[in-house]
N, C-alpha and C positions, 0 to 999 in steps of 0.2 A: 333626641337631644339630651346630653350629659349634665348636671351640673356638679360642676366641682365645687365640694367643699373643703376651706381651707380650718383650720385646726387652731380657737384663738388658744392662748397660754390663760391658766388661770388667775392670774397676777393680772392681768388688763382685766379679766372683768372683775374680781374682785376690785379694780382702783373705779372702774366707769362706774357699779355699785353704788361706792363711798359718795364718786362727785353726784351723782341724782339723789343721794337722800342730803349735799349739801345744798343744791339747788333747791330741792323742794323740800324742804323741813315738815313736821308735823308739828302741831301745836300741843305739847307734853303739860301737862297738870299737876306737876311735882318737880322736886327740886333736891338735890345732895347736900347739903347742910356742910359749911365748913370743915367740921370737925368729922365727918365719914368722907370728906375728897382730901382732905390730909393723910388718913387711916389708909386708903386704897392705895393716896400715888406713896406711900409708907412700903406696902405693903408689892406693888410693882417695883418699885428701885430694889428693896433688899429682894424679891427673887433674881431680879435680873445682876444683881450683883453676887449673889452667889452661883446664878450659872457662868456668870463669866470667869470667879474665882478656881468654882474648879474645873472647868475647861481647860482652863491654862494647867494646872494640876495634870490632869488627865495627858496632856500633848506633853510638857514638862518629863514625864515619867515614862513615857513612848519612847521619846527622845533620847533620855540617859540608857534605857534596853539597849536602843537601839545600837548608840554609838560604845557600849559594854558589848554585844555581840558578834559587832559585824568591825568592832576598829583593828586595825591591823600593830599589834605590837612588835617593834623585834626583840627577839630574844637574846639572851648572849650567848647560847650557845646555837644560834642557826648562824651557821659560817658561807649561804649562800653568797653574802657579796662581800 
């Protein structure tokens, strides 16, 4: 007798993970102080706002390549049509 196994994605157990440590918490003996969870979410926005700035940057300049390479000009003197 076979058993198949099927193949989860890491993204489910990564989320099933998350929800058992929200079911079952642990009881933690310290605490982030105001002013270091201001400093952190400070400190996640400007990176995440700089990856987003130059992503668009990066796609932006693909872009322009792109349509600089591959755009079809006519010329005045191509007397095809």
């Amino acid at each position: 007798m076979t058993i198949m196994t099927k193949k989860v994605p890491l993204w489910s157990l990564i989320l099933a993970g998350l929800f058992f440590l929200l079911i079952f918490p642990k009881k933690v003996y310290a605490y982030i102080d105001p002013g270091t969870g201001s400093f952190l979410f400070q400190i996640i926005a400007a990176t995440l706002l700089t990856l987003l700035i130059s992503a668009r940057k990066v796609v932006s300049f693909f872009h322009t390549l792109y349509q600089k390479l591959f755009s079809r000009r006519k010329n005045s003197n191509d007397k095809s049509s």
